[in-house]
C-alpha positions in Angstrom: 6.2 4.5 -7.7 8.5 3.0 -5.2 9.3 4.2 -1.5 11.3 7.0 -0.5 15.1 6.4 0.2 17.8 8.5 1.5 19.5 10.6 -0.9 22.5 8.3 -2.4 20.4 5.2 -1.8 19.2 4.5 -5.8 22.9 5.0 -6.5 23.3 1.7 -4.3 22.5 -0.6 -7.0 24.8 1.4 -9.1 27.5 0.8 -6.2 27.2 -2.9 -6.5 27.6 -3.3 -9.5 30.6 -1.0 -10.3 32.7 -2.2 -7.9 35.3 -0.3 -5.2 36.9 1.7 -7.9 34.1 3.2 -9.9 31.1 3.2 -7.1 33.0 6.0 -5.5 33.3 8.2 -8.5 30.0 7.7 -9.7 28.8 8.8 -6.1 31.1 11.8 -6.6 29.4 12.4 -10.0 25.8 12.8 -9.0 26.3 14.1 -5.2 24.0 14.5 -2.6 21.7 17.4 -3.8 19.7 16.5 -6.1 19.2 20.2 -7.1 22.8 20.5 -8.2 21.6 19.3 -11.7 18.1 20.0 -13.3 18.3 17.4 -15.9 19.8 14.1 -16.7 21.2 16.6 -20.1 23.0 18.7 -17.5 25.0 16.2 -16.2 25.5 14.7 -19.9 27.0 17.9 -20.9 28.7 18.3 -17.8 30.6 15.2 -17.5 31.6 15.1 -21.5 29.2 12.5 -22.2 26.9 14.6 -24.7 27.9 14.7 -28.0 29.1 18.0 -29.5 27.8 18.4 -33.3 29.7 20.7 -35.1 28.4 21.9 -38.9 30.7 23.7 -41.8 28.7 24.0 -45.0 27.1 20.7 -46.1 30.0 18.8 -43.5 28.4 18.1 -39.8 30.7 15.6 -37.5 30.6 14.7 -33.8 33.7 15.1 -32.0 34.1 13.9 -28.7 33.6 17.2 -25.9 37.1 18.0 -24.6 35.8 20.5 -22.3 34.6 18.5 -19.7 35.7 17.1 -16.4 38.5 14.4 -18.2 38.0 12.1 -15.0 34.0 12.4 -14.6 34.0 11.4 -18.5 36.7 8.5 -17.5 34.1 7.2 -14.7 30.7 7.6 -16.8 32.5 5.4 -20.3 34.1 2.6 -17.7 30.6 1.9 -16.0 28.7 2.0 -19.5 31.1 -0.3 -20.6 31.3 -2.8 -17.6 27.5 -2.9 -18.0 28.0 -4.5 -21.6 28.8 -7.5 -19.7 26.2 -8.0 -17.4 22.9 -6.6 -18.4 21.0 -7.9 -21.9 20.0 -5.0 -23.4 22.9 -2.5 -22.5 24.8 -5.2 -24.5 22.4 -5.3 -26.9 22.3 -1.4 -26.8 26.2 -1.5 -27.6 25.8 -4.1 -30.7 23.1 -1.8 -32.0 25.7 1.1 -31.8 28.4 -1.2 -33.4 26.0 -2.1 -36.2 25.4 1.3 -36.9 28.7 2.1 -37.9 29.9 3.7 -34.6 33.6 2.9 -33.3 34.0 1.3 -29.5 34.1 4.4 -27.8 31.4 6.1 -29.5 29.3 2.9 -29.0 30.3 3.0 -24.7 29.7 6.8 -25.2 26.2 6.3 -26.5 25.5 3.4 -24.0 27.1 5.9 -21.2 24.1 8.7 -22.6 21.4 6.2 -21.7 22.7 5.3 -18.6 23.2 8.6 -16.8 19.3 9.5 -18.2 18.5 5.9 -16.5 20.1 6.7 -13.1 19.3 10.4 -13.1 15.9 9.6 -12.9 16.1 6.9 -10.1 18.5 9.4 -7.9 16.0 12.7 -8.6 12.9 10.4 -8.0 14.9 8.5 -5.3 13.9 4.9 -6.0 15.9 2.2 -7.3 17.2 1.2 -10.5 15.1 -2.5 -11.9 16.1 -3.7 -15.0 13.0 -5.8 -15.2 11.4 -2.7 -15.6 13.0 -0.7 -17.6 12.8 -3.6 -20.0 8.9 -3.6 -20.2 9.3 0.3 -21.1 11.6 -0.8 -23.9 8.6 -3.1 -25.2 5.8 -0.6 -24.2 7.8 2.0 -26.5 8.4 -0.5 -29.5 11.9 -0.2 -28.8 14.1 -1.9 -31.2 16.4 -3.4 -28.7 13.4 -5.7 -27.9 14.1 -7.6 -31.2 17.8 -7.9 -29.8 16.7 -8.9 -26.9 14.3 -11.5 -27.8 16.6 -13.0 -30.6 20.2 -12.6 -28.8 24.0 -13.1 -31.2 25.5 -16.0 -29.6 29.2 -15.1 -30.1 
């Protein structure tokens, strides 16, 4: 895979590009032992960031989970959406949202999802994040982000 880092070192990458206000509470978020959470889906749930899917009869919605850290929610929706800015296909990610139907928040919320699963993985493996990377394992799956990719919206 890659070499072996100290324990916050894939969350560097994360630092840099989040900036001095959100690096420190995304450091907060994922903490040094990397047995505090045994899944990316823990810390989803955790934070607020899973959906919640609630069924009556023939009705289902998704609410947003209110039961959650408020702040480690704030922290994971910020970074998702200050990514829509600077990386292709977490943009692309969001329009895909958008075009589904979903509202802004539900689209960062989505976006936020991927991301925590994203840098789970590089903190619990302890390598760091390369987009490059995880771009060829969007193509290798057939993702459809790859035709968004490849034939970007010029706004």
């Amino acid at each position: 895979m890659g070499r072996r880092l100290r324990p916050l070192a894939p969350l560097s990458a994360v630092e840099a590009s989040a900036g001095p206000a959100l690096a420190p509470r995304l450091l907060a978020a994922f903490g040094a032992q990397r047995g505090r959470y045994q899944s990316a889906a823990d810390l989803q749930t955790f934070s607020g960031i899973a959906p919640v899917t609630q069924r009556s009869g023939k009705f289902e919605w998704v609410p947003v989970r209110w039961a959650c850290p408020r702040f480690l929610r704030q922290t994971f929706h910020k970074w998702a959406a200050h990514w829509v800015a600077f990386c292709d296909w977490a943009s692309a990610y969001y329009r895909l949202q958008r075009d589904r139907g979903k509202d802004h928040h539900a689209a960062v919320r989505a976006l936020a999802f991927k991301w925590i699963r994203i840098a789970f993985r590089c903190w619990k493996d302890g390598v760091l994040y390369d987009d490059a990377r995880y771009v060829q394992s969007l193509r290798r799956r057939g993702s459809p982000l790859i035709a968004l990719l490849d034939n970007p919206v010029v706004p």
